[in-house]
MMTF fields as JSON, N, C-alpha, C and O atoms, coordinates in Angstrom:
{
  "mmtfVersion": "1.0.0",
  "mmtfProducer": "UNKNOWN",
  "numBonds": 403,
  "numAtoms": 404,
  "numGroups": 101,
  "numChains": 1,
  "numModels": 1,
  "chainsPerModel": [1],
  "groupsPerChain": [101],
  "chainIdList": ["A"],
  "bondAtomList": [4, 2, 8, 6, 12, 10, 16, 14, 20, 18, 24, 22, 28, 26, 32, 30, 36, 34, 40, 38, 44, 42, 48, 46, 52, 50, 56, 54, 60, 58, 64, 62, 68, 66, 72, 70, 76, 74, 80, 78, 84, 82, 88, 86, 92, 90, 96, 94, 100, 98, 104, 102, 108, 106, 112, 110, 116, 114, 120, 118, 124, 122, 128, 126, 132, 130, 136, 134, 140, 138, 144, 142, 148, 146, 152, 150, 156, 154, 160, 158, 164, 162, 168, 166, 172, 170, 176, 174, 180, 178, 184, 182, 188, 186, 192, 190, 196, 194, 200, 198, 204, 202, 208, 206, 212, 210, 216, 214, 220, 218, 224, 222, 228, 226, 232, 230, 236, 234, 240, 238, 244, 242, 248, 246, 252, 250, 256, 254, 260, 258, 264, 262, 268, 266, 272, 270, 276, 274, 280, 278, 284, 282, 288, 286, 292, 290, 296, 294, 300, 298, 304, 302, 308, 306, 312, 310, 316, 314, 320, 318, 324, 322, 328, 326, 332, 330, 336, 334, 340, 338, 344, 342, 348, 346, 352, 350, 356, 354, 360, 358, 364, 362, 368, 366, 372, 370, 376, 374, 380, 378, 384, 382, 388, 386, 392, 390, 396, 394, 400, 398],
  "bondOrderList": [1, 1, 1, 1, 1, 1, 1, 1, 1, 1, 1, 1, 1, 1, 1, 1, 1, 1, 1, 1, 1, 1, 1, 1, 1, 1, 1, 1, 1, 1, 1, 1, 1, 1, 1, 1, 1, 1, 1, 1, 1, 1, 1, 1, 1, 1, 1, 1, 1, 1, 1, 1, 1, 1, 1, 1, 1, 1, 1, 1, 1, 1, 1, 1, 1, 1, 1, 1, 1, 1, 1, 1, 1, 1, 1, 1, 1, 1, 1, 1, 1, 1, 1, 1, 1, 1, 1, 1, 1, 1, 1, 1, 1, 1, 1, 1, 1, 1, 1, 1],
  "groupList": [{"groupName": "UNK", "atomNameList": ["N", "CA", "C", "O"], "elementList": ["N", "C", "C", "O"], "formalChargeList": [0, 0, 0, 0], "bondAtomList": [1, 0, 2, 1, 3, 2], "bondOrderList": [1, 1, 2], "singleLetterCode": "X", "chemCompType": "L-PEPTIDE LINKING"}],
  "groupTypeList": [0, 0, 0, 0, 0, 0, 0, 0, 0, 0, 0, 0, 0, 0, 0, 0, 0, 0, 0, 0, 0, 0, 0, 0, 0, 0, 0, 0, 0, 0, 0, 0, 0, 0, 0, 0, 0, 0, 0, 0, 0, 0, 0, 0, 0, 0, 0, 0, 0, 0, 0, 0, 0, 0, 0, 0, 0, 0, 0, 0, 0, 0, 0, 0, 0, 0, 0, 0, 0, 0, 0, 0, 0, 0, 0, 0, 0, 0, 0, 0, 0, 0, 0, 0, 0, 0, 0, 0, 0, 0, 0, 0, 0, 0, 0, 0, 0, 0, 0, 0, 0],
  "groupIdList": [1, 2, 3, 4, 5, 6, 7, 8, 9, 10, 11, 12, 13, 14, 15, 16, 17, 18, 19, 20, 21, 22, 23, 24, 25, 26, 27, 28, 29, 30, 31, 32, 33, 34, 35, 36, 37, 38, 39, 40, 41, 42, 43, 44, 45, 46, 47, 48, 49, 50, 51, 52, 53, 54, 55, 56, 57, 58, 59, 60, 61, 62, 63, 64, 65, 66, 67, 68, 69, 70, 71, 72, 73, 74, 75, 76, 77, 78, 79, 80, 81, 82, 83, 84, 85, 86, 87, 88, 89, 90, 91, 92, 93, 94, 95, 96, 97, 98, 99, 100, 101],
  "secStructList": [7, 2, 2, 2, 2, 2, 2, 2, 2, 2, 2, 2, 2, 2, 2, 2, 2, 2, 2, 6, 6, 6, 2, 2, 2, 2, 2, 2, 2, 2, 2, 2, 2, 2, 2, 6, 6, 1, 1, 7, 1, 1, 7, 4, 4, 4, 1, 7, 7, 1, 1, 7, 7, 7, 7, 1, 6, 6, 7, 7, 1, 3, 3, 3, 3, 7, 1, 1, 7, 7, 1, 1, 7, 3, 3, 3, 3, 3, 3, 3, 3, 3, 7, 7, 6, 6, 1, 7, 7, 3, 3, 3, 3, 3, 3, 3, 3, 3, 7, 7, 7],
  "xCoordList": [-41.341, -41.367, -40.767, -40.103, -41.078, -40.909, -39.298, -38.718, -38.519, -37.155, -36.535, -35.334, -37.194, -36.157, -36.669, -36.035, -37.518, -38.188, -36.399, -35.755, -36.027, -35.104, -33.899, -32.975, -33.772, -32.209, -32.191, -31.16, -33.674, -33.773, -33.42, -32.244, -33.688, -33.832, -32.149, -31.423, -31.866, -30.392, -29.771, -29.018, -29.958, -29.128, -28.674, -27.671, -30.565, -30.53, -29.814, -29.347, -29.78, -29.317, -27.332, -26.677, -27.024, -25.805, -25.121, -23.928, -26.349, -25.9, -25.841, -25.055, -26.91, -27.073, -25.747, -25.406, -25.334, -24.416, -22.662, -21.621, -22.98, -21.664, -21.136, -19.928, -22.474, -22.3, -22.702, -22.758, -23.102, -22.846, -21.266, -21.072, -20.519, -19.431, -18.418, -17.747, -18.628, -18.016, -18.205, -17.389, -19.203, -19.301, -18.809, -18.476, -18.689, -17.554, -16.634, -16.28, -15.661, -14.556, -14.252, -13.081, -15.538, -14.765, -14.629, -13.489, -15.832, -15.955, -14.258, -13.713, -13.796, -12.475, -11.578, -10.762, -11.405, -10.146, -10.276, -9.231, -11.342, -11.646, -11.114, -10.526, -11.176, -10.845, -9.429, -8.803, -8.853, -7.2, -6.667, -5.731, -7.34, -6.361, -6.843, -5.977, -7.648, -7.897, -7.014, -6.405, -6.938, -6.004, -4.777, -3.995, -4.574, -2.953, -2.538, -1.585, -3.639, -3.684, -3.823, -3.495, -4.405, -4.568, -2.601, -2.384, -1.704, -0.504, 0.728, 1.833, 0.505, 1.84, 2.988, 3.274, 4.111, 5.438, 6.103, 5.773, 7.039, 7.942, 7.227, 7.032, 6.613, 6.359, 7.147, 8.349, 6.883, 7.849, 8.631, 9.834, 8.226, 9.504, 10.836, 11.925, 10.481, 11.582, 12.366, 13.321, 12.121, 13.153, 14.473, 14.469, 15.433, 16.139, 16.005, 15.578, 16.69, 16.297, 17.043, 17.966, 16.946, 17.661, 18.64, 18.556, 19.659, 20.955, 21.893, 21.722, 22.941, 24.158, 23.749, 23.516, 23.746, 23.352, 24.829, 25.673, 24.895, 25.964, 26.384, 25.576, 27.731, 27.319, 27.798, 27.834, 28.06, 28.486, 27.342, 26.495, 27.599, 26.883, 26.184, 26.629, 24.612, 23.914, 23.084, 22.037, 23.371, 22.537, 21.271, 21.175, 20.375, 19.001, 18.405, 18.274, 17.973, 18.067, 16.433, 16.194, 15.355, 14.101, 13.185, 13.631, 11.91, 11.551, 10.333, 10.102, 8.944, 7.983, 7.384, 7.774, 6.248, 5.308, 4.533, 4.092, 4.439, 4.085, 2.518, 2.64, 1.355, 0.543, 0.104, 0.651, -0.707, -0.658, 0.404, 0.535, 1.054, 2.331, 1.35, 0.137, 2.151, 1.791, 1.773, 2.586, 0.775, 0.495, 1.612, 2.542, 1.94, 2.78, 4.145, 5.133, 4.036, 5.269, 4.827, 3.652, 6.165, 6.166, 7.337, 8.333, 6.403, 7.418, 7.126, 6.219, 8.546, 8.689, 9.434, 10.131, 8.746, 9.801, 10.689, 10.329, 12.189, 13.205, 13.834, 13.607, 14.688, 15.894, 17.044, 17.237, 17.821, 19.561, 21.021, 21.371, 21.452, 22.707, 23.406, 23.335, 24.185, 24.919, 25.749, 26.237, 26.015, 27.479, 27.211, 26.705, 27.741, 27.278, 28.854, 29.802, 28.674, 29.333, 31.015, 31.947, 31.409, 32.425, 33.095, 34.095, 32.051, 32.547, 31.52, 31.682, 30.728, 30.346, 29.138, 28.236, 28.761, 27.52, 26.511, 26.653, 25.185, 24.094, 23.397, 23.704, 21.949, 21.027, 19.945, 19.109, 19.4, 18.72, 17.585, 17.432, 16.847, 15.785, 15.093, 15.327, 14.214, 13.903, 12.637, 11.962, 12.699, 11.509, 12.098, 12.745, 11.892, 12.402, 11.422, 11.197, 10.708, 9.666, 10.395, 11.383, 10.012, 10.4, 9.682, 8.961, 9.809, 8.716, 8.263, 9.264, 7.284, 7.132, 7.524, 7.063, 8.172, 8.803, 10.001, 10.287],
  "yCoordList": [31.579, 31.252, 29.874, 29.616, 28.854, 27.855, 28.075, 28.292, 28.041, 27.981, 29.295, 29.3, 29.958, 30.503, 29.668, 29.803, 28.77, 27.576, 26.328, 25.949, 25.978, 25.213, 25.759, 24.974, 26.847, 27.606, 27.518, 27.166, 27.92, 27.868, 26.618, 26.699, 25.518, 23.907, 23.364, 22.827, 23.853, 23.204, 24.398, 23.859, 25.781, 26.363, 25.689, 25.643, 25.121, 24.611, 23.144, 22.814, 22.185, 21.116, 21.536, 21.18, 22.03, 22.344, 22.981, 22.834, 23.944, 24.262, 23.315, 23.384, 22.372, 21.223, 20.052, 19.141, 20.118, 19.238, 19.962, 19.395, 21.375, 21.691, 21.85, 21.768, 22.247, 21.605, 20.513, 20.51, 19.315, 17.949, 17.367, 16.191, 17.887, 17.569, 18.151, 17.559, 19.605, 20.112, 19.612, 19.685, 19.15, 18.519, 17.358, 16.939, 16.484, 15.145, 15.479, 14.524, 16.319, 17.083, 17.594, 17.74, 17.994, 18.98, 17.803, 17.482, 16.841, 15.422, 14.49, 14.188, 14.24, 13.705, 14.384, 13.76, 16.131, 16.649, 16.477, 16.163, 16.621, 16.373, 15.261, 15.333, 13.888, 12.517, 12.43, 11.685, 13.092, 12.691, 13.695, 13.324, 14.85, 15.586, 14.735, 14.473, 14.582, 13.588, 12.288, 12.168, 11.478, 10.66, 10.89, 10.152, 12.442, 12.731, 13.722, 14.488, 13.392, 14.348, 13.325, 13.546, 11.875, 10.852, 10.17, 9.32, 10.561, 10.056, 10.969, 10.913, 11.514, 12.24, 12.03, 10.851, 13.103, 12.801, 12.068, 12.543, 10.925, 10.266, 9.139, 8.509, 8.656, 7.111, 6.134, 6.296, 5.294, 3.974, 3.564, 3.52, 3.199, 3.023, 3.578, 3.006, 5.044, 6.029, 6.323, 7.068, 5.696, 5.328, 4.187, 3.174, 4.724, 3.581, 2.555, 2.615, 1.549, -0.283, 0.133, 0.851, -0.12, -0.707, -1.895, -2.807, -1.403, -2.303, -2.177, -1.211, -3.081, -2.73, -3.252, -4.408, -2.373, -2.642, -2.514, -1.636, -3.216, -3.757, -2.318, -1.918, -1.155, -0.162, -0.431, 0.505, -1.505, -1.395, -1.231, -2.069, 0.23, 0.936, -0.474, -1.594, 0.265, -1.076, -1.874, -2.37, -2.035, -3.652, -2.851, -1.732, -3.637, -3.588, -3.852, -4.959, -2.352, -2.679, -3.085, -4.217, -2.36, -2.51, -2.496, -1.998, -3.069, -2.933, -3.259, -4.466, -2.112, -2.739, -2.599, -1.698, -3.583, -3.608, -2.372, -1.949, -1.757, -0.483, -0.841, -1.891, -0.377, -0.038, 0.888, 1.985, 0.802, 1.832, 1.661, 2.572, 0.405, 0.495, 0.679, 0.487, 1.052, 0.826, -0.43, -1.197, -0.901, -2.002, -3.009, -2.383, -4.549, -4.624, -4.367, -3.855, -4.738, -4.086, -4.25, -4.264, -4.422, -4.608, -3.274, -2.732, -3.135, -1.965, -1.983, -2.389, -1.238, -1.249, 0.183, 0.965, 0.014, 1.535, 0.912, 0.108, 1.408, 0.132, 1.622, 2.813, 0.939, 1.604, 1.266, 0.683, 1.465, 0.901, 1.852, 3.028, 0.877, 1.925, 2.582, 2.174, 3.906, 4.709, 5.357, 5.176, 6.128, 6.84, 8.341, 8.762, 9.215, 10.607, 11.303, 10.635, 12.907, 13.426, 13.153, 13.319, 12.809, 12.754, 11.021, 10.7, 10.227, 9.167, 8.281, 7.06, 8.732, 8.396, 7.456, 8.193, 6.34, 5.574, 6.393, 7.08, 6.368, 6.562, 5.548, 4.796, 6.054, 5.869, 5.888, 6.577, 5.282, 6.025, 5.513, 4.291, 6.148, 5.378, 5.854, 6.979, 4.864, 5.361, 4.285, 3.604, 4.53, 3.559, 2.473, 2.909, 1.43, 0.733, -0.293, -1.269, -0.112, -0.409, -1.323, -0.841, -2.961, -3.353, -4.175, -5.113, -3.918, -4.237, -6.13, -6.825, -6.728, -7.941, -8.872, -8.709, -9.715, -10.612, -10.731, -11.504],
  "zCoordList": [-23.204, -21.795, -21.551, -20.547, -22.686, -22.173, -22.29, -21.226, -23.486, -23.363, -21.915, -21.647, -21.395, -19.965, -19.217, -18.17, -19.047, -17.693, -17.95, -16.972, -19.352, -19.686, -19.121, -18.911, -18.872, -18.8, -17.473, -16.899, -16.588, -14.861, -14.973, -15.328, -14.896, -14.748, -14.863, -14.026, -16.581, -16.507, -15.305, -14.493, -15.102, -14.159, -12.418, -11.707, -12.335, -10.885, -10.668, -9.578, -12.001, -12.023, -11.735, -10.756, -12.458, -12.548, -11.192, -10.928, -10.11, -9.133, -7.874, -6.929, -8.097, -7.263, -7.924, -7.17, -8.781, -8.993, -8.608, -8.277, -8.838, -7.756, -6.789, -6.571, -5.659, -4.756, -4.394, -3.164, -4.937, -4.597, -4.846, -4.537, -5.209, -5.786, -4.55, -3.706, -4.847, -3.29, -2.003, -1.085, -1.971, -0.583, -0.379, 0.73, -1.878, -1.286, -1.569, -2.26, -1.608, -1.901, -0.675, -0.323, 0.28, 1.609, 2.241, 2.577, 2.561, 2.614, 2.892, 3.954, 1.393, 1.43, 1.968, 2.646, 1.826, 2.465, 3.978, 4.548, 4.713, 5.923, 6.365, 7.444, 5.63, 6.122, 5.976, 6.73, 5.11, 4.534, 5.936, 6.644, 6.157, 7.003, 8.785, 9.619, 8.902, 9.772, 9.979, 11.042, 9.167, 9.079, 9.43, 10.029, 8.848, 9.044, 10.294, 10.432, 11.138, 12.472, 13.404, 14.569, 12.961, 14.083, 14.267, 15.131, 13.586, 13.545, 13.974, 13.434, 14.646, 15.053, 15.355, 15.565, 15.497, 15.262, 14.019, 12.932, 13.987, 13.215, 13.222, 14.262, 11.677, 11.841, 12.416, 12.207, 12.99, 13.296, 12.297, 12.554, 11.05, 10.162, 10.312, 10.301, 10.482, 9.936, 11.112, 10.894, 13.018, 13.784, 13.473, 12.773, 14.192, 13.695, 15.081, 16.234, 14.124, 15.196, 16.083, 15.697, 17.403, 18.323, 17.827, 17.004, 18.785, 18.969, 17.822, 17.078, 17.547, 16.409, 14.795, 14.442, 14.201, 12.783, 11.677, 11.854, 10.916, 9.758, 9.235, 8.397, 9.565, 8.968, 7.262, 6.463, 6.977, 5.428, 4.162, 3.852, 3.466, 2.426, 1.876, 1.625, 1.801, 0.999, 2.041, 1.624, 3.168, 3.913, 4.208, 4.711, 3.802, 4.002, 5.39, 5.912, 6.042, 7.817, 7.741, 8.16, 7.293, 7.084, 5.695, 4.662, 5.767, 4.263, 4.298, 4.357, 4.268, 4.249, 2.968, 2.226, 2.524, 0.778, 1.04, 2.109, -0.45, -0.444, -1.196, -1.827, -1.289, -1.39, -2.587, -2.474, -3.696, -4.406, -5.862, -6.68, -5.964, -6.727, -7.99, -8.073, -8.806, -10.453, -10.781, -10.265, -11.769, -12.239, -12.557, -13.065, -12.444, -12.93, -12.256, -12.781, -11.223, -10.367, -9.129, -8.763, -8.236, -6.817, -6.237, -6.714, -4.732, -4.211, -2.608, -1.882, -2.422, -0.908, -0.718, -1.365, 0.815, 1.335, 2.26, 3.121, 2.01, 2.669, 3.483, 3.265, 4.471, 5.046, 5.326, 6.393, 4.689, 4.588, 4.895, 4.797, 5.213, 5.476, 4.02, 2.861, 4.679, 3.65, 4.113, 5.228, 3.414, 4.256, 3.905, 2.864, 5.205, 4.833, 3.969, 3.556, 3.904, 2.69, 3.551, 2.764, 4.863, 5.12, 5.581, 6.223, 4.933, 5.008, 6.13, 6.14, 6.839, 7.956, 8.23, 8.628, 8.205, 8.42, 8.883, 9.895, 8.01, 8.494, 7.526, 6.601, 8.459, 7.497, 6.81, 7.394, 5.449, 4.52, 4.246, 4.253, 4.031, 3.651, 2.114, 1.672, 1.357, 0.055, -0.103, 0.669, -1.602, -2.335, -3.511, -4.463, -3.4, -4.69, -5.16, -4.445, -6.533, -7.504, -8.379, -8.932, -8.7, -9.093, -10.34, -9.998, -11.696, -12.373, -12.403, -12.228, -12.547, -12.671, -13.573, -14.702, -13.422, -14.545, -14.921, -15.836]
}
């Protein structure tokens, strides 16, 4: 008797620990999709500036510090000019991680 009282006990521990787990799990997806429902449309970054910008490949139009980088390293999400497949100024935007030292 006593060892099936052990098997109920670890069973109920294990069920109370999966859903404790699930619930900060529905918990976090709730907040991330929240977050990403309080922001609609096109971030501000990713408009382009007002007024005349340098179209020569390369100039750095915007650039903000990124958050999250890997240790050891600095990073930004920039937007610069480029040229499209027929020659034509636009522009681009990306990520560039730069290690320390």
């Amino acid at each position: 008797m006593r060892h099936l009282t052990s098997h109920r006990f670890a069973f109920g521990f294990f069920a109370a620990l999966l859903a404790f787990v699930g619930g900060l799990v529905a918990v976090e997806a709730a907040r991330v999709a929240g977050n990403a429902l309080e922001r609609p449309g096109v971030p501000e970054f990713y408009t382009a500036p007002a007024g005349p910008i340098d179209p020569t490949p390369g100039t750095v139009v915007k650039a903000d510090p990124l958050l999250g980088v890997p240790f050891a390293a600095r990073g930004w999400r920039i937007m610069y000019t480029s040229t499209d497949v027929h020659g034509e100024p636009v522009l681009s935007t990306g990520v560039l991680v730069v290690p320390l030292g």
